[in-house]
TIZASE-620563 format. One record per residue (C-alpha): x, y, z; residue in one letter. Coordinates in steps of 0.2 Angstrom, whole numbers, plus 5000, padded with zeros to 4 digits. Each point is the difference from the previous one (the first is absolute). Layout:
XYZA;...
% end
This chain:
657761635124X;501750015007X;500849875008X;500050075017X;497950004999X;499949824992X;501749905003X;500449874987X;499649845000X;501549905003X;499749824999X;501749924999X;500950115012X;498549965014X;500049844997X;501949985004X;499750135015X;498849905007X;500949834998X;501550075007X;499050085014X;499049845003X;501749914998X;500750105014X;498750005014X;499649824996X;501849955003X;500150105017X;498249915006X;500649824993X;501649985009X;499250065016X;499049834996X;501549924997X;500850055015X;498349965011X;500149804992X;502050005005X;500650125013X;498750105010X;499249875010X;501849965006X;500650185004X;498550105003X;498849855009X;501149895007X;499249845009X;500149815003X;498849974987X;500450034981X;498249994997X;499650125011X;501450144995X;499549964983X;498350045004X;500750195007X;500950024986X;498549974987X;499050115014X;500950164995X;500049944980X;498350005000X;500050175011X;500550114986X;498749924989X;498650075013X;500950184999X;500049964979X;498050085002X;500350155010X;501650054986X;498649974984X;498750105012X;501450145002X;500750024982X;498449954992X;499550165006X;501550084995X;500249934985X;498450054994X;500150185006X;501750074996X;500549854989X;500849844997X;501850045000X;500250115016X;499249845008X;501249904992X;501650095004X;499350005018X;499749825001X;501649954990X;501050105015X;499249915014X;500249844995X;501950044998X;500450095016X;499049845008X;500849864994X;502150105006X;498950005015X;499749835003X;501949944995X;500550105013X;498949955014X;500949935014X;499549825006X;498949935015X;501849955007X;500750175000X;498350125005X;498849865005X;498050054997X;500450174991X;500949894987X;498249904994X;499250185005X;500850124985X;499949854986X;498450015000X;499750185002X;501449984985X;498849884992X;498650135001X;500850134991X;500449874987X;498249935000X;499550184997X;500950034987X;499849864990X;498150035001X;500450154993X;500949944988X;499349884988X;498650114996X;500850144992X;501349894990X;498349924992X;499550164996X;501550084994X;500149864988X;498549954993X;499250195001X;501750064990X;499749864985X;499050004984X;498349974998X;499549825004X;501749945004X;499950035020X;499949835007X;501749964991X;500950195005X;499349965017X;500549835001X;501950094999X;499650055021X;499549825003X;501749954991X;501050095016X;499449855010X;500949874994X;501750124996X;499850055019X;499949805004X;501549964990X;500950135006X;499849975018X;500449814995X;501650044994X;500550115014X;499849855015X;500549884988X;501750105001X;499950035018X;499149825007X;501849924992X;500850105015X;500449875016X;498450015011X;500850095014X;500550144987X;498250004991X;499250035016X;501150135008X;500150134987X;500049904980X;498150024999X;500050185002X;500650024984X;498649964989X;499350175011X;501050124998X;500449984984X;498350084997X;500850175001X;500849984984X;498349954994X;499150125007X;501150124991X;499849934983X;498149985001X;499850195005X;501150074985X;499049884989X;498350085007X;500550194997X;499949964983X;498449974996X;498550094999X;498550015008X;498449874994X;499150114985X;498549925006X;500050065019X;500850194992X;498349984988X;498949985017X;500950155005X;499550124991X;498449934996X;499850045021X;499349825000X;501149955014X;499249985017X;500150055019X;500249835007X;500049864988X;499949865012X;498450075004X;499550024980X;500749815000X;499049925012X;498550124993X;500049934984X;500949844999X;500049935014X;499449804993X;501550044986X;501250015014X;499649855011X;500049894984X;501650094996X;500649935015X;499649835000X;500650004981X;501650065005X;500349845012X;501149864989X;501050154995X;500450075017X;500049845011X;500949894987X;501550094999X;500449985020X;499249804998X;501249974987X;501750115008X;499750055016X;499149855008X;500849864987X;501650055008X;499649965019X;499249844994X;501249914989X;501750045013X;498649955015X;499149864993X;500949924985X;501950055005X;500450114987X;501550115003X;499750185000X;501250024985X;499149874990X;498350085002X;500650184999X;500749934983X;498449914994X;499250165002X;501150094990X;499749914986X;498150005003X;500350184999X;500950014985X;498449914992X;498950115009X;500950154992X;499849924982X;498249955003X;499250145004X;500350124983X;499549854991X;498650005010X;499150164998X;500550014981X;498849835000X;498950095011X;499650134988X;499549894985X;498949905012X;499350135013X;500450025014X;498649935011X;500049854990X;502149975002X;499750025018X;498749895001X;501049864990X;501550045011X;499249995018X;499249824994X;501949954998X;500550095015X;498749905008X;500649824993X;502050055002X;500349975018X;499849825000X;501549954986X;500950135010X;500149925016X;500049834993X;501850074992X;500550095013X;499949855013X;501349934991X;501450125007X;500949974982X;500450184994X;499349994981X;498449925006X;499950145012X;500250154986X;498649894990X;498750005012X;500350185008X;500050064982X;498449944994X;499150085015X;501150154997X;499650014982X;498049985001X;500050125015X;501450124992X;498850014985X;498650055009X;501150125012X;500650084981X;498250054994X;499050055017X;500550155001X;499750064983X;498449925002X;499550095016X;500750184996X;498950004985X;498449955011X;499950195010X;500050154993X;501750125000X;499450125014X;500049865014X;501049904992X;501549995010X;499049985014X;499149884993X;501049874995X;501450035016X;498749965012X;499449854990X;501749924999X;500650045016X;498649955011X;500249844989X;501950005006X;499650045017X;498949845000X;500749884988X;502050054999X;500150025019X;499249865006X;500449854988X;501849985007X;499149995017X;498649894994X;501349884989X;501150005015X;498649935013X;499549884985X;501749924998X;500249975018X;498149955005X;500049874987X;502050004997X;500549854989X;498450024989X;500050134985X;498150004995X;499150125010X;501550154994X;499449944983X;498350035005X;500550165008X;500750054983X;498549954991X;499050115013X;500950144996X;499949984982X;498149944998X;499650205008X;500850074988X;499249914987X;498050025008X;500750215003X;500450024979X;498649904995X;498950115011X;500950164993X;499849934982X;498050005003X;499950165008X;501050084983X;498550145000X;500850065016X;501650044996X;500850164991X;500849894985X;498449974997X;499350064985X;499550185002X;500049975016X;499850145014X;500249995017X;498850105012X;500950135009X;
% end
């Protein structure tokens, strides 16, 4: 059969695509977190009250999480009716035209409420694309690599993560060295529009690529549906809500351990925003180093049973963590952020390898977007918000975040248990075969 019919599988080269995609989009989402701990409460919500511009500035964070859903619902569709590249190209460009957007928004100061009102119509659009954007990159990779190795291909669109974080770390690392007055007027902008380039890069890298073999093999067997969202909730609707909750550490631990950790330790343990921003960046080295290693593990163990073992530690982890970041002393600090980051980064490495494998390849796409983006609208956007309230109801004590963090963790460990017992269920089951 020709290659136009049946592209070839490419396992390598969609692996790197989807890194370097991931990678990109990642980047552009993190230092929009970044910039909402630093800057955005200041310029965009300005009032008496840190806590409450904070507060604002968190609120539209957690706003593109809650559009993160409607982008899987859109290009889960699309994905799995004209295919998993189109849909990523699409998202890719979003995301890019976004993020210029946002570092050229004027401030409150120069166009008052229009100023808070197009960042998060900005926000949106990056919210949508993002939930349309991890999905595909799972797919891409792991439907692309050879038989039973797609937990550790599709770990490689996880891997983007991380890259993005460290990325965006290094870009207001340069740009927080800047006197205040400078930052604030026009230094923080930077990080932003150096997207374009990005966005150029990412694109070029994308063309190359071919379309999933697996979604083409659909295809032509006319087994693709109508409306897979439908067929989704149809067939698998207990798959997806465990799929949600299993998602949580993964999703919400990222913005505990970035995001949130940055408004805490410069508002309630007087760390500098240089001295946080560069604890995190070397969390996120590890982060980067940790994860391979982790799905490689994950395949000689399986991979309910490795994400069963790493949400236990996730769920222990937060405790030495705040014990050694309370101390405001820079190595402690990388210690104790690291060993959250490396149980949860574990996890994070192998859940969506895991999940892609539990529905079958016409709904896929759909399936496991909506799964992890409702679990981003709930858990990603609001644990900044919920660790923010925390920290200042019971400011000067550190145990009920850790408990928090436990919370989060311990739902993820009840959701893959529950998905372990329900193995007769899922399409990598033996022989399995969905109802249609």
């Amino acid at each position: 059969m020709s290659s136009v019919s049946q592209p070839a599988r490419q396992p390598v080269r969609a692996a790197a695509a989807a890194f370097i995609g991931t990678m990109i989009e990642w980047y552009d989402f993190y230092i929009y977190a970044t910039a909402a701990a630093l800057v955005f409460g200041e310029l965009y919500f300005p009032s008496h009250d840190p806590f409450l511009s904070t507060m604002a500035s968190f609120g539209t964070f957690a706003v593109g999480f809650f559009a993160r859903p409607l982008g899987g619902l859109i290009f889960g569709h699309l994905g799995d009716r004209i295919g998993r590249k189109k849909a990523l190209m699409t998202t890719l460009l979003m995301m890019g035209v976004a993020t210029v957007g946002v570092g050229l928004l004027p401030s409150y100061a120069r166009v008052g409420v229009l100023a808070p009102v197009l960042l998060v119509l900005l926000r949106v659009v990056q919210g949508v694309a993002v939930g349309g954007e991890w999905g595909g990159a799972v797919l891409m990779a792991g439907e692309h690599a050879p038989q039973g190795r797609r937990t550790f291909f599709a770990s490689f669109a996880q891997l983007g993560s991380p890259a993005g974080l460290i990325l965006s770390l290094i870009a207001f690392r340069a740009v927080t060295s800047m006197e205040h007055a400078d930052f604030i007027a026009w230094g923080w902008r930077l990080p932003f529009l150096a997207s374009a380039v990005l966005l150029g890069v990412g694109i070029f890298i994308r063309m190359g690529v071919n379309e999933s073999p697996e979604f083409e093999q659909e295809k032509r067997s006319k087994r693709t549906v109508a409306l897979p969202v439908a067929e989704v909730f149809r067939t698998s609707g207990m798959l997806v809500a465990l799929c949600i909750g299993a998602n949580t550490i993964g999703i919400a631990g990222v913005y505990f351990t970035n995001t949130f950790m940055i408004a805490y330790t410069t508002q309630y343990v007087g760390v500098t925003k240089s001295t946080i921003l560069d604890c995190l960046f070397a969390v996120a080295i590890i982060q980067f180093m940790a994860q391979p290693l982790a799905a490689y593990l994950s395949e000689k163990l399986g991979g309910a049973r490795f994400l069963k073992l790493a949400a236990l530690c996730a769920m222990a982890s937060p405790y030495p963590m705040f014990m050694l970041v309370q101390s405001g002393n820079v190595v402690s600090m990388v210690v104790g952020i690291a060993l959250a980051v490396i149980c949860m980064a574990s996890f994070y490495s192998v859940i969506a390898g895991f999940v892609s494998g539990v529905f079958p390849t016409h709904i896929r796409y759909s399936a496991i977007s909506l799964s992890y983006q409702v679990c981003g609208a709930i858990a990603g956007g609001l644990t900044p918000l919920v660790g923010t309230w925390l920290a200042h109801r019971f400011a000067g004590q550190w145990w009920p975040l850790a408990v928090f963090y436990t919370g989060l963790a311990g739902m993820s460990l009840v959701c893959i248990v529950a998905l372990d017992a329900l193995k007769h269920r899922r399409a990598d089951a033996p022989g399995a075969v969905l109802s249609r």
